[in-house]
N, C-alpha and C positions, 0 to 999 in steps of 0.2 A: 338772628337774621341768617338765613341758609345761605351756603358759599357758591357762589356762579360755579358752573363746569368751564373750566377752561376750553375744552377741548369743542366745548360748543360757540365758546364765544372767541376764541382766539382766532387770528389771523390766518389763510391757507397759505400765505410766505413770512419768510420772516423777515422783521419790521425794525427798522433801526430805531436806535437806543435813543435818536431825537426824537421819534412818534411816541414817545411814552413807557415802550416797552421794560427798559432799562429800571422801572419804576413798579414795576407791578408789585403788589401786594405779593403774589405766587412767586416761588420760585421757575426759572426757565430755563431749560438747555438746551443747547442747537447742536444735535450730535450727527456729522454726515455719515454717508454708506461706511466709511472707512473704519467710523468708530472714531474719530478724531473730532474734538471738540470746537464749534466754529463760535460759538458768543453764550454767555450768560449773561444774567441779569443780575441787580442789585442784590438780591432775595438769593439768588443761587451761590454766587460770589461765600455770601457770610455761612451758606447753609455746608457749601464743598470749598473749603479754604484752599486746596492743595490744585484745583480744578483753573482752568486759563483757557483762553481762546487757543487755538494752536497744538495742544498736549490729548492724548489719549484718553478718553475716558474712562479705561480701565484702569483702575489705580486711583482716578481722581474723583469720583463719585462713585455714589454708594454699589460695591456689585452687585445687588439685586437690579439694578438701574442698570449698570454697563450690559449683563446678561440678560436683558429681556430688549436691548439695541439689537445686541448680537442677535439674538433670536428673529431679528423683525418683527417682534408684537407689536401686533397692533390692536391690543387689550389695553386696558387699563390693570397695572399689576400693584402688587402694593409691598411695603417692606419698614423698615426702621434706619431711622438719620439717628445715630445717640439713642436719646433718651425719648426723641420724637418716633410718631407714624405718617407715614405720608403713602400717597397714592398717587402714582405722576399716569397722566393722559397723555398718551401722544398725538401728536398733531402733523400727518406727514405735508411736507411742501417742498418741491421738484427730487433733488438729491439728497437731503435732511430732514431730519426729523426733529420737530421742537417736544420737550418734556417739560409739562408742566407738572409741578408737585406741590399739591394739596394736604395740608396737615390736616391728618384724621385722630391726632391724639384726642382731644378733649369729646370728640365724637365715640373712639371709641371708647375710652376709659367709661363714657356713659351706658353705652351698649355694652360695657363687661359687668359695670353695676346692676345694669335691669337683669341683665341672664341670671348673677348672682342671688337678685332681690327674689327673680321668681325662681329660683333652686331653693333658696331659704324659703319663700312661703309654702312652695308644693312641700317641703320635709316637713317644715309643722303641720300641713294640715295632713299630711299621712299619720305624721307620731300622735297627733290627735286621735284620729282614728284607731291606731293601733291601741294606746292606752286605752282608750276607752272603749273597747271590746271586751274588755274583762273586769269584772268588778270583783275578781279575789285581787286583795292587796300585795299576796307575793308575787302574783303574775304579774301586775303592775308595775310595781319596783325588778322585776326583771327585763322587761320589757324598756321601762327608761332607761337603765344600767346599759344594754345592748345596743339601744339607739346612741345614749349620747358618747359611746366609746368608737362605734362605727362613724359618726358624722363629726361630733365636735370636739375630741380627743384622742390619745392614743389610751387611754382607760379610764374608767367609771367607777365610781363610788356611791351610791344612794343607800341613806341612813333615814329610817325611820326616827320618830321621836320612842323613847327610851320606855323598852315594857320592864317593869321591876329596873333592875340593877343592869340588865345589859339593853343595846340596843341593836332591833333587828336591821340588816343590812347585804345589798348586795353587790358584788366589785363585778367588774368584766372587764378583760382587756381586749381591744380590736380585733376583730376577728376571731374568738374567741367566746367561750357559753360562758352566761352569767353564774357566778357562783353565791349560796344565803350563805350567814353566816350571822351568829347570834354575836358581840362585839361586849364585850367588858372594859371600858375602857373612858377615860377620861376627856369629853372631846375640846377640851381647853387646849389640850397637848396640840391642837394642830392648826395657830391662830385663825379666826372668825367662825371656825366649827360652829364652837358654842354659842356665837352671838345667831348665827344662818338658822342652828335648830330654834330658837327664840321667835325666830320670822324676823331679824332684823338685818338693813340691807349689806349687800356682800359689801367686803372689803377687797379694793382692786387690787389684782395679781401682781399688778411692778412692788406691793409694800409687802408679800409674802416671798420669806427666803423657802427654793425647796429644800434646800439643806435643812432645813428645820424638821422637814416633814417625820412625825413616827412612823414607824416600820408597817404599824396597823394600817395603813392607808397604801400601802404599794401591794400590790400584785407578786405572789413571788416570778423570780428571775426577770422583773421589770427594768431593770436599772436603772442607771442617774438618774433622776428627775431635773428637767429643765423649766418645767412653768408648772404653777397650780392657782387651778379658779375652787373657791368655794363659793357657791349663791343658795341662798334658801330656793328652798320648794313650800308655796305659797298653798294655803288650804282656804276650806272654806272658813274665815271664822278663826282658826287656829292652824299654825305651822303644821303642814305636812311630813316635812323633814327637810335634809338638805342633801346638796349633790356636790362632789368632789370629783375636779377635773384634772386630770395628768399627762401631762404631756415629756417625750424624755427629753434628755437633754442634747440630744443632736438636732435638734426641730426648734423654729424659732417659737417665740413666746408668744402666746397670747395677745391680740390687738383687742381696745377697746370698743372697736365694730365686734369683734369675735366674745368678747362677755356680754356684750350688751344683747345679742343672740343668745347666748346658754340662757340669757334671764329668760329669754320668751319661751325659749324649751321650760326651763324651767318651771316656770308659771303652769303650762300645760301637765307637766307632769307631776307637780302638784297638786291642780285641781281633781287630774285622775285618781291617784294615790288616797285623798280627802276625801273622794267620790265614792272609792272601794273601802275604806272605814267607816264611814257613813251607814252603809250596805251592812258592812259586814255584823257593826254593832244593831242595827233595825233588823236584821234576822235573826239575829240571838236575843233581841226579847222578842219578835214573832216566836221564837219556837219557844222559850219559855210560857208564855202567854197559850198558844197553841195548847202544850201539854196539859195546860187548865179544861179547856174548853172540849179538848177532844173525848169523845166517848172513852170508858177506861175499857181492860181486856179482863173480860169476866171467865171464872172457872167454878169449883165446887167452894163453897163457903158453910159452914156450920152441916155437913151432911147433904148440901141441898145441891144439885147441878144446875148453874146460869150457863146463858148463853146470850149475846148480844149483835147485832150485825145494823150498821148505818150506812147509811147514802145519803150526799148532800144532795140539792136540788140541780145545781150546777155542776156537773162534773169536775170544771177546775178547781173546785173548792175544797175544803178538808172538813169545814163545818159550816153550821147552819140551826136552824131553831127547833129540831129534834135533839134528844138527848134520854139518855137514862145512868142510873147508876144501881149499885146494890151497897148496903152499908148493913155493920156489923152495929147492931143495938142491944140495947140494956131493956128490958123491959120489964113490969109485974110478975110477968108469965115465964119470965128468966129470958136467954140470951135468945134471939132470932133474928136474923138477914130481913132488911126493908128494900126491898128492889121499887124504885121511883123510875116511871117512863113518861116521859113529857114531848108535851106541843107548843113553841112560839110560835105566837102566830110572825108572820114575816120570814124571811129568809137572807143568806149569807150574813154580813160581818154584824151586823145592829143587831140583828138575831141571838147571834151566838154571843152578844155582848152581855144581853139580858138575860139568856140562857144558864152564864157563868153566877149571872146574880143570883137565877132562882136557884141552881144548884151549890151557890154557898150557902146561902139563905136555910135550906134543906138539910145541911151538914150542922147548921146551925142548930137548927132544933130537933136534932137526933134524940134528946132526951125526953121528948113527946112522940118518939112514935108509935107506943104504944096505944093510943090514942090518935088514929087517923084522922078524924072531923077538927080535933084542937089543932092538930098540925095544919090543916088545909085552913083553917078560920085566921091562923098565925100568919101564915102566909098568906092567904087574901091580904090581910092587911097592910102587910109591907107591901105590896103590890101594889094597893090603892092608891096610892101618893105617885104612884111610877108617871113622870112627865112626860114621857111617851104615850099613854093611854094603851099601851099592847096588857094583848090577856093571855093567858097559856092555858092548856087544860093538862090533865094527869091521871094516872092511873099511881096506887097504892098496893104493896101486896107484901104484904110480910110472911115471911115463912120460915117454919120450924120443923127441924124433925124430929119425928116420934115413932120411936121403932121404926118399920118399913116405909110408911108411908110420911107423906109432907103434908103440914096443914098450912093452910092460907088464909090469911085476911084480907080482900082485896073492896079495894075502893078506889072509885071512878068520880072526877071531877070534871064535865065536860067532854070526858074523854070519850070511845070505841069501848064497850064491855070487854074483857080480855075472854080467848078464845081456850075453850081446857077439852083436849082430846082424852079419851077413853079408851082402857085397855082395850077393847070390845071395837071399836074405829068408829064411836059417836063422838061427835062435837057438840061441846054444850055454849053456850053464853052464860060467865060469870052473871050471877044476879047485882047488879050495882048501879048507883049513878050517882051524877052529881053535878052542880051548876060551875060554870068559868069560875077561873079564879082572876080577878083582877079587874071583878067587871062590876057585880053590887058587894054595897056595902057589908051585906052577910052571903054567906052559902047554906047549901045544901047538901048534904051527902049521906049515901047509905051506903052501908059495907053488906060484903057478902061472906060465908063461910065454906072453903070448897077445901077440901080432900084428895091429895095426891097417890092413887096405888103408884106401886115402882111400876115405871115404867111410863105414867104417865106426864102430861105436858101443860104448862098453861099459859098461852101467849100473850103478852103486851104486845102492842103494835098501834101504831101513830096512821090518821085516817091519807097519809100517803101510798102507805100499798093498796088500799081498798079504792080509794078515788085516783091513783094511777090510771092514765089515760092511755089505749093501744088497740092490740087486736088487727083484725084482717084490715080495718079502715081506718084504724088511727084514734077512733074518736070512742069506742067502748072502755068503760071505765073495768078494771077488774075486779071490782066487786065484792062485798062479801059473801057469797056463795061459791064462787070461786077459790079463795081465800079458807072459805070449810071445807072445799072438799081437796085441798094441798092441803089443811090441817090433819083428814081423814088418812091420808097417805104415807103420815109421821108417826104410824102407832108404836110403841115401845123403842123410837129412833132417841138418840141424843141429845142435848138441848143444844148443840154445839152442830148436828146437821139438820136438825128442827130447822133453826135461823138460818141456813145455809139454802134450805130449800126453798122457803119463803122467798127470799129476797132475791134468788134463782130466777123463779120464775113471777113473781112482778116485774124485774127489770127485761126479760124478756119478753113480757106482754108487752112492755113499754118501747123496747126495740129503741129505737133514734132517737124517738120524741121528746117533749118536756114534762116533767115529773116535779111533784113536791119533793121536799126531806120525805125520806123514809127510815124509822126505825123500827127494830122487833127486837122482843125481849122472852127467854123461854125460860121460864121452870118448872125441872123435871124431878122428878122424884126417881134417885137414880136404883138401878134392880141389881141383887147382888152382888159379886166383889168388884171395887175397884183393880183394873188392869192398867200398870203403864204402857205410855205408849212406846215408849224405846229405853231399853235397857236401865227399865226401875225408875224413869224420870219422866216428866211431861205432864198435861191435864187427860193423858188417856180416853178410853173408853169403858164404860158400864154395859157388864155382859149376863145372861140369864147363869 
């Protein structure tokens, strides 16, 4: 029920102690020009024991009260009785003034708890924020260390859960950079450690002696210690770690408002910490898995010069449902390179999912590759089951060298004929073809026999550079005629700027726009000696 203002309801004289006055709830005092005290009331009597009608009120009430008489305010000022707050109104009437005084404890104490409530919630929700800006784990746990040494300690402790035999961990003291620090160490030695890393709940600070504490847990040149909180840091699922709070020993201890706070930090900085583990272990089998799936880095194999160059269809991406490889085989014919260039149909992660398939699948049956049509008929078949219903097509090309020149086997499933320039700057189409694989239940396929002088090229390539869409209007496909006459332009060139070229200028025909996967694949039949490229080491170049 809100407290009248005196100052609005009271009397403009003052009113004998038979009218009620004498009775009021409020304290009241009747202080003339002089400063000299003319009547109190019931309220003021118990409030200023030493105070009487007659006597100076300097001396006898409070002097924040005598000094704002003196002053003639005619404000409302406010000050402290003991242990109370009051706020006295004045009330002037002819030669006096009456004071009333209005106890504002319970009003303020609540107004220093909401400033507090929202000083604590704007910090969590910034350390929220802050921790969760970063998803590397050490910046995480630096970041808690820093916060809760600057807001809810004189220094910080945050222990990860234990890698091998020690555990990671970082201290900071107030004002002060967070320091890592790898931690061999027994965390039983510092009661509830070991239960906090567990995830089980803290144990309150009045039942931890700091004289206990081991050396590992102080900052150097920190001294005494006077209070320590230990609370778990809550994860998702499993403990994060925990946090160690210290405080010295000239500062009071810890209040159970003040842990029941670190829990909430805590919690938050938990979740972070859990959040950037999470991260960190899902990008290490992304890149694990990655390494599967991405095109490999081709060079010279058995004599012969590869060259390979991709583009996914989405630029954010790293893969997608182009691919090739080259694999070192056993054959009738003795040892020769199976260079495999492939199409899923589809694009980004479902793509490269099946992609990985057919390129195990592929590694699989290295011992047929001698035999293009049994490989391609082997593989139809494992495909035919695929619940997906996706089909891929392929190009085959084994090659050997033979003195100078490189001989080829190539075979087309579905695929683009692959493209073989000529010493002379003709462009031939591979004679080949062949039906999807993944689609009926049997195929088709015819191999072709082509012949590499040194010097010459023979390109794989997937129907995204040729059906790349650009040009002055956006909407011309680049074609293959286009396509022959950039082949034209690679005569006795590298297979390492063959692919370079290609893929050059498709993607600028393509300029901004959208584009499939694009892969190319070259092999060259390389012209007299190998040169390195820097000081005896590298895949060099082949010079006449």
């Amino acid at each position: 029920m809100p407290v009248a203002d005196p100052a609005r309801t009271a009397p403009a004289v003052a009113v004998d102690a038979a009218g009620g006055w004498a009775a009021a709830p409020a304290a009241a005092v009747v202080i003339d020009r002089s400063g000299t005290i003319r009547a109190l009331n019931e309220a003021a009597c118990l409030l200023f024991p030493a105070a009487g009608a007659g006597c100076p009120a300097s001396g006898a009430v409070a002097d924040w009260l005598a000094d704002a008489h003196d002053r003639g305010s005619a404000e409302v000022v406010r000050g402290e009785v003991g242990e109370r707050a009051f706020a006295a109104h004045p009330v002037p009437h002819g030669e006096a003034v009456t004071w009333w005084l209005v106890d504002e404890t319970d009003a303020r104490s609540a107004r220093e708890a909401l400033a507090r409530e929202r000083e604590r919630t704007t910090f969590l929700s910034d350390a929220s924020a802050a921790l969760l800006g970063s998803l590397n784990l050490d910046r995480c746990m630096e970041v808690a260390a820093r916060l809760a040494a600057q807001h809810l300690a004189d220094a910080a402790l945050v222990l990860a859960p234990a890698a091998g035999v020690s555990f990671p961990a970082v201290s900071c003291v107030r004002g002060g950079e967070p320091a890592r620090a790898r931690l061999v160490i027994d965390p039983d030695e510092l009661p509830g450690l070991g239960e906090a890393l567990q995830g089980f709940p803290p144990v309150p600070s009045r039942w931890l002696d700091p004289a206990s504490a081991p050396s590992w847990v102080l900052p150097d040149g920190f001294g005494p210690v006077g209070s320590i909180v230990v609370t778990p840091l809550p994860g998702h699922g499993v403990p994060a770690g925990a946090l160690v709070l210290l405080r010295r020993g000239d500062r009071a201890s810890f209040t159970e408002q003040e842990e029941l706070f670190a829990r909430l930090f805590a919690a938050r900085a938990g979740a972070a910490m859990s959040a950037a583990r999470m991260f960190a272990l899902q990008a290490s089998i992304t890149d694990t898995l990655m390494r599967e799936l991405l095109p490999p880095a081709l060079e010279q194999l058995g004599g012969v010069e590869f060259a390979g160059r991709y583009r996914p269809a989405r630029d954010g991406e790293r893969i997608g449902g182009d691919f090739y490889d080259v694999h070192s085989a056993i054959t009738v014919e003795g040892e020769e390179s199976l260079a495999v260039l492939g199409d899923v149909c589809g694009k980004g992660l479902d793509a490269a999912v099946l992609t990985g398939k057919i390129r195990t699948t592929l590694r699989a049956l290295l011992p047929m590759a001698g035999d293009h049509h049994r490989l391609l008929r082997l593989l139809n078949r494992t495909l035919g089951g695929n619940a997906d219903a996706r089909y891929v097509t392929l190009v085959l090309a084994s090659a050997r060298r033979e003195g100078a020149t490189v001989r080829l086997r190539v075979t087309c499933a579905g695929h683009p004929p692959p493209l073989i320039v000529r010493a002379d700057g003709r462009v031939e189409e591979a004679d080949t073809r062949g039906s999807l694989i993944g689609v009926l239940p049997e195929i088709e396929s015819v191999s072709a026999d082509v012949t590499l002088a040194p010097g010459e090229t023979c390109l794989l390539y997937t129907d995204g550079i040729i059906e790349a869409k650009g040009g002055p209007l956006g909407d011309a496909m680049f074609g293959e005629d286009r396509l022959k006459q950039a082949m034209a332009e690679c005569v006795s060139m590298p297979a390492d700027a063959v692919v370079e070229r290609v893929q050059m200028l498709a993607s600028q025909w393509v300029g901004r726009g959208t584009h499939d996967d694009m892969a190319v694949l070259a092999i060259t039949a390389p012209r007299g000696q190998h040169l390195a490229a820097v000081g005896g080491h590298g895949r060099g170049r082949y010079t006449a």
